[in-house]
N, C-alpha and C positions, 0 to 999 in steps of 0.2 A: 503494500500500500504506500510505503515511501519513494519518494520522486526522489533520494539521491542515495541511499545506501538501498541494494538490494536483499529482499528475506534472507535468502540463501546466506551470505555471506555474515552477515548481523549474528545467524545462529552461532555461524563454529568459530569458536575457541581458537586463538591464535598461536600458533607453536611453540613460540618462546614465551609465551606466558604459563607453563607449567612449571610444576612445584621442584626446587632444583633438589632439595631431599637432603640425605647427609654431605654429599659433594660441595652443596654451593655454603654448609659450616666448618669447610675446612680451611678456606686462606682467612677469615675472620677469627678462626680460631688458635692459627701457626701466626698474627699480626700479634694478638692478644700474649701468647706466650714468649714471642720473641721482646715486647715488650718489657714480660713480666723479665726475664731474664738480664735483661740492660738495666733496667731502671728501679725494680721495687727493691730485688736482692741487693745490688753492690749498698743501697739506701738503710737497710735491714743491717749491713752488715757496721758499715759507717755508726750508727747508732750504737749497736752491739759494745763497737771499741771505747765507743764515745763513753759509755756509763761506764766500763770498769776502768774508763781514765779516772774517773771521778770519785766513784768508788776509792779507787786508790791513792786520790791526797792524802798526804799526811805531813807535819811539822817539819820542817827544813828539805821540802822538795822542792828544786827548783821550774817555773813552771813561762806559760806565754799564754795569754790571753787573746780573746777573739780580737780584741783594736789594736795591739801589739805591745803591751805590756809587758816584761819580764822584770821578774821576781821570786823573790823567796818566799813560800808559805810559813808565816808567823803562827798562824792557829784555824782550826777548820769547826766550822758549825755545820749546823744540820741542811742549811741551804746558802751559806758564805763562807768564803776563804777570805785570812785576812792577809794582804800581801806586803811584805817588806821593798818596795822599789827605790828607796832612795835610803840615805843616812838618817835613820829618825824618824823616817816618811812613810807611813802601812796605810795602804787601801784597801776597803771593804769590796770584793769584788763577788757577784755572782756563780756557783759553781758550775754550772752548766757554762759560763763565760769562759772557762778554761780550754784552750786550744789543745794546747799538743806539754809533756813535759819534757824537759831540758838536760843536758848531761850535767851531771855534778862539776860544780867549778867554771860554770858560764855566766852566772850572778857575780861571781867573784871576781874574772878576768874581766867582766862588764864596765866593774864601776876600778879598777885599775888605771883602765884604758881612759876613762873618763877622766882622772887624776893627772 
């Protein structure tokens, strides 16, 4: 009864619009894991190291902060370290603030050098 699409045609179903089934969830699913494998784990594992860095302050570590602070841990609270950076001079710094820690005797040739 239509002047421009024909019955016939209107009825069937066009070829490529079938159901692609388990095939068309496997490159969505190899994107998804090769994702997971770059980006969630190496981030999993960063964190991991991160808390037993923290974990692990203790009294006369020497240490580097995220803004680039180096210093000697003077005393450790339940959520601050308190850090010795200058002669006399202890900053209150957040633990999770702590970057990376330092070899023994870098605090010391630090403020030498400084002299």
């Amino acid at each position: 009864m239509s002047f421009f699409i024909s019955d016939a045609l209107a009825e069937a179903a066009p070829a490529a619009a079938q159901d692609p089934g388990l095939a068309g969830l496997i490159l969505p699913g190899a994107i998804l894991l090769i994702f997971f494998f770059l980006f969630v784990l190496p981030q999993h594992r960063r964190g991991r190291e991160h808390k037993k860095l923290v974990d692990s302050l203790a009294k006369g570590v020497e240490v580097v902060t995220n803004g680039g602070l180096l210093g000697k841990v003077v005393d450790v609270d339940d959520s601050f370290v308190q850090l010795e950076v200058g002669d006399n001079t202890i900053v209150n710094v957040q633990k999770h603030a702590i970057s990376a820690l330092m070899p023994k005797g870098t605090y010391k040739s630090r403020k030498k050098a400084e002299k």
